[in-house]
C-alpha positions as CSV (number, residue, x, y, z in Angstrom):
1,X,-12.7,97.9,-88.9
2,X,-13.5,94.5,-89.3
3,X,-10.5,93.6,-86.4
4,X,-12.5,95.9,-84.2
5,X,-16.0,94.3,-85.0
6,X,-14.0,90.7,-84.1
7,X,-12.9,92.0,-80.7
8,X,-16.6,93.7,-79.9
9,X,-18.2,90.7,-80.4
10,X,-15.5,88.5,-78.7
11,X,-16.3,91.2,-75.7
12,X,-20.1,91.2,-75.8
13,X,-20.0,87.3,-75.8
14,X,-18.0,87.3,-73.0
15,X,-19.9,89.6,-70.8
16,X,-23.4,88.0,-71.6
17,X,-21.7,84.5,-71.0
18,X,-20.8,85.7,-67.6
19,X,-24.1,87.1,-66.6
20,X,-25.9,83.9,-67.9
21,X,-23.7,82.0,-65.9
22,X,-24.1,84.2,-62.7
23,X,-27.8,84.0,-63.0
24,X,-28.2,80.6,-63.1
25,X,-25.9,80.5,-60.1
26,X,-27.6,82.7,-58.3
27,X,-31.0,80.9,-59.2
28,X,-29.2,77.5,-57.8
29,X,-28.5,79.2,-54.6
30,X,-31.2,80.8,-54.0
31,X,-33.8,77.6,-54.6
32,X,-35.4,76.1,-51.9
33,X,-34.2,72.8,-50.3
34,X,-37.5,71.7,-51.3
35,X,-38.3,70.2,-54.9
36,X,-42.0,69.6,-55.5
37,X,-43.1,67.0,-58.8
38,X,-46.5,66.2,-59.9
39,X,-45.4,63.0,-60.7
40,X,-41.6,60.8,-60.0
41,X,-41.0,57.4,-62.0
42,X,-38.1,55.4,-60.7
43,X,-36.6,51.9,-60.2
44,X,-35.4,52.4,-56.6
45,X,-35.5,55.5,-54.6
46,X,-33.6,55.6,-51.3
47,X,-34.0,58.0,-48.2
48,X,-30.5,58.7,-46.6
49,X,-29.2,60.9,-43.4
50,X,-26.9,63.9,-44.2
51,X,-24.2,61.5,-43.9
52,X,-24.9,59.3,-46.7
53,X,-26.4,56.3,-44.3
54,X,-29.4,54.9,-46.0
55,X,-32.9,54.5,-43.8
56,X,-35.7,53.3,-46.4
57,X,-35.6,51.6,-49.8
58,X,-38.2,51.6,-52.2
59,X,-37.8,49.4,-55.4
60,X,-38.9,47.5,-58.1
61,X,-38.6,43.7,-58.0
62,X,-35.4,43.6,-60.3
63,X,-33.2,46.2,-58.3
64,X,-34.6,45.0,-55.0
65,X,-31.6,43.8,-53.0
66,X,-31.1,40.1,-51.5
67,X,-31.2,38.8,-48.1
68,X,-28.1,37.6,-46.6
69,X,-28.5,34.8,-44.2
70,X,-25.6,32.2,-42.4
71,X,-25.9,28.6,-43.9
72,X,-23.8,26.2,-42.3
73,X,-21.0,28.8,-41.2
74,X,-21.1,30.6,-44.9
75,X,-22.9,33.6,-45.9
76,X,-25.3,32.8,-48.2
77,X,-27.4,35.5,-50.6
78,X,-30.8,34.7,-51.8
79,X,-32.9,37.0,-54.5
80,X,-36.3,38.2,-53.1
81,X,-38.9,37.7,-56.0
82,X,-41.0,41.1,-55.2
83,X,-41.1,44.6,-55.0
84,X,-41.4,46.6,-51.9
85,X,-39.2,49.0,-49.4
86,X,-36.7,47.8,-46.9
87,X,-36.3,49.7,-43.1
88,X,-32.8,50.5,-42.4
89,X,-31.7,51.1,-38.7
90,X,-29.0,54.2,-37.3
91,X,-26.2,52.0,-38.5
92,X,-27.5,51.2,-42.2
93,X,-28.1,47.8,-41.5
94,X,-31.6,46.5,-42.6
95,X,-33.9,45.5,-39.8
96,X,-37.7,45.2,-41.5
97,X,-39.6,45.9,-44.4
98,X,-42.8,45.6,-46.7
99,X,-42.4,43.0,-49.7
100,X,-46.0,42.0,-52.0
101,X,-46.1,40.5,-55.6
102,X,-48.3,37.8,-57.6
103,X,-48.0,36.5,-60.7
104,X,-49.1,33.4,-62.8
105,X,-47.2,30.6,-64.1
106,X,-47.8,29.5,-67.9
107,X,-50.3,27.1,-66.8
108,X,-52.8,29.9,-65.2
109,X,-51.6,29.0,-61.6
110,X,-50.8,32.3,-59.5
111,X,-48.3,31.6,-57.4
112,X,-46.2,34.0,-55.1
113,X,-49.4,36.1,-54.6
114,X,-49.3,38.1,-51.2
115,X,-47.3,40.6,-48.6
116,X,-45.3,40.5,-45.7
117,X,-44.5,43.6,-43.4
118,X,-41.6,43.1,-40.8
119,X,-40.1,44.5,-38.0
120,X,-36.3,42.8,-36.7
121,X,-34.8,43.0,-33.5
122,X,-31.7,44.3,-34.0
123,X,-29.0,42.0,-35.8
124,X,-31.3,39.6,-35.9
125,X,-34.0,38.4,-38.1
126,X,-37.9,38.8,-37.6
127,X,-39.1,39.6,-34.9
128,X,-42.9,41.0,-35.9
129,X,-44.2,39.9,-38.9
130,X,-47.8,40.6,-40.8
131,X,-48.2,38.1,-43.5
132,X,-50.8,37.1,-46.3
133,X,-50.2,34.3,-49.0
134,X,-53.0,32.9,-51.0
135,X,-51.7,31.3,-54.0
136,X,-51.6,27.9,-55.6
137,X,-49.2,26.4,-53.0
138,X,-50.4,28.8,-49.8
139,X,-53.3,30.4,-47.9
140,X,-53.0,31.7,-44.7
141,X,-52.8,35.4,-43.3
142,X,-51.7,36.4,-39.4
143,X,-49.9,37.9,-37.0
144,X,-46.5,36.2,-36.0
145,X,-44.1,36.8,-32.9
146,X,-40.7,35.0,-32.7
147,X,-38.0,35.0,-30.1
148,X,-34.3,34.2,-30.8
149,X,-32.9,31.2,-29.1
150,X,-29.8,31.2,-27.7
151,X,-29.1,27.3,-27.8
152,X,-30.6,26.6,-31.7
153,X,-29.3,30.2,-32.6
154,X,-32.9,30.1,-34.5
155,X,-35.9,32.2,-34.1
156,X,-39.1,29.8,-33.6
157,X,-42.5,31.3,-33.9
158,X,-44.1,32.2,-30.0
159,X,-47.5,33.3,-30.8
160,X,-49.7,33.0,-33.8
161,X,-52.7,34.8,-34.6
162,X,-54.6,34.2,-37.6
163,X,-56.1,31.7,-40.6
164,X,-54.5,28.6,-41.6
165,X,-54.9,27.0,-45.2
166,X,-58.2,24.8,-44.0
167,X,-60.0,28.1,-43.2
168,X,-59.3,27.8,-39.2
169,X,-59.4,30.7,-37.2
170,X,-56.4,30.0,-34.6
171,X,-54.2,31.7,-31.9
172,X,-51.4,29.4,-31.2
173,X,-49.1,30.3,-28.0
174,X,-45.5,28.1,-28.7
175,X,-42.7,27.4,-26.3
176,X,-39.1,28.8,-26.8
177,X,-38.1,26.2,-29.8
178,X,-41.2,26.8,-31.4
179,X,-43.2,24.1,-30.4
180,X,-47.2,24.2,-29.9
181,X,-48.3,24.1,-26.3
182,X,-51.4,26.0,-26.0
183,X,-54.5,26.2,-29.0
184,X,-57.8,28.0,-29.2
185,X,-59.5,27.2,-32.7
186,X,-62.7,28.3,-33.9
187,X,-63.0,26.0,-37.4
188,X,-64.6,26.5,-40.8
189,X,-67.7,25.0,-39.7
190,X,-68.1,26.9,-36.6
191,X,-66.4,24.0,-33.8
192,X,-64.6,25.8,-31.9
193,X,-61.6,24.1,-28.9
194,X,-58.9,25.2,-26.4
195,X,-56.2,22.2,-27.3
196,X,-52.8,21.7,-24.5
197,X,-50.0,19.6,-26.2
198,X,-47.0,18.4,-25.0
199,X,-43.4,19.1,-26.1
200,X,-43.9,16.9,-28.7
201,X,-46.9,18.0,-30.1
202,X,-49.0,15.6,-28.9
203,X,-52.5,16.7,-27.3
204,X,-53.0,16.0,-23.4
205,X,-56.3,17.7,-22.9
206,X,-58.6,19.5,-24.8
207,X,-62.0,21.2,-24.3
208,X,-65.0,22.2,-26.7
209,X,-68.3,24.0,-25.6
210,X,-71.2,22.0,-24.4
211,X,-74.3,22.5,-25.9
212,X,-77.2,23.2,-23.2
């Protein structure tokens, strides 16, 4: 009797075993592809194709990955003090992004306060960027365009919309190595110019509104 009573519930454990199991399998393949939270907390999420290739990046400042840049023939990787998300092109390789942070040093100053969005040409570096620093060491915010240079292999700034760190209101048109060539400026005070400099930065004519 009690051999039998072993072997029944050896059975019945079996069976319900089995039909937990195939529940929860068919629950599983049944779900939707969708999964809907009220709430996700992470350190770095990433958006990939089918094929594993990953598009976007969002992290926190101590997972975000480095930028890799050439230095004198050697591929050199620097950290990137902020948080943020980095764009990722068909081919995985990064080509933008949005970076922000701010913080204070022990003596009150804030330094790396602001945030940069950035679109690259591809294998290259920047080619749009939208920028805003204003911290102990930096104030300015714009619009900047660069070009890649064939000769220098460097990408100088072309045009420059936007306010410097004396308060001046300023689109700046530059020539292919970066260099100012054309001005308009409306300062802090209200003066306002159209400034033409040469290739070396010196002004060759310059003209301000007369007053009637």
């Amino acid at each position: 009797m009690k051999k039998y009573n072993q072997t029944f519930l050896f059975v019945y454990s079996l069976l319900v075993t089995i039909a937990f199991t195939g529940t929860v399998f068919m629950a599983f393949k049944q779900a939707p592809s969708q999964l809907k939270v009220k709430e996700l907390e992470a350190e770095q999420i990433k958006i990939v194709e089918p094929d594993g290739t990953v598009r976007l990046l969002l992290s926190n400042r101590k997972r975000f990955p480095g930028t890799s840049m050439t230095v004198n023939g050697k591929l050199v990787t620097e950290e990137r003090p902020q948080a943020g998300m980095l764009f990722y092109n068909d081919e995985g390789a990064e080509n933008g992004g949005l970076i922000f942070g701010g913080k204070k040093n022990v003596k009150g100053q804030v330094i790396d306060a602001g945030g940069s969005l950035s679109f690259d040409r591809y294998a290259g570096n920047q080619e749009v960027q939208l920028v805003g620093v204003n911290d102990s060491e930096n104030r300015f915010a714009g619009l900047r365009i660069s070009d890649s240079h064939p000769d220098t292999k460097k990408d100088p700034s072309r045009i420059w919309v936007g306010r410097d760190e004396q308060g001046n209101s300023e689109v700046a048109l530059m020539d292919s190595i970066g260099k100012k060539r054309l001005v308009l400026k409306v300062e802090a005070n209200g003066k306002s110019s159209i400034s033409f400099l040469d290739a070396q930065g010196k002004e060759v004519n310059s003209f301000t509104p007369t007053n009637k």
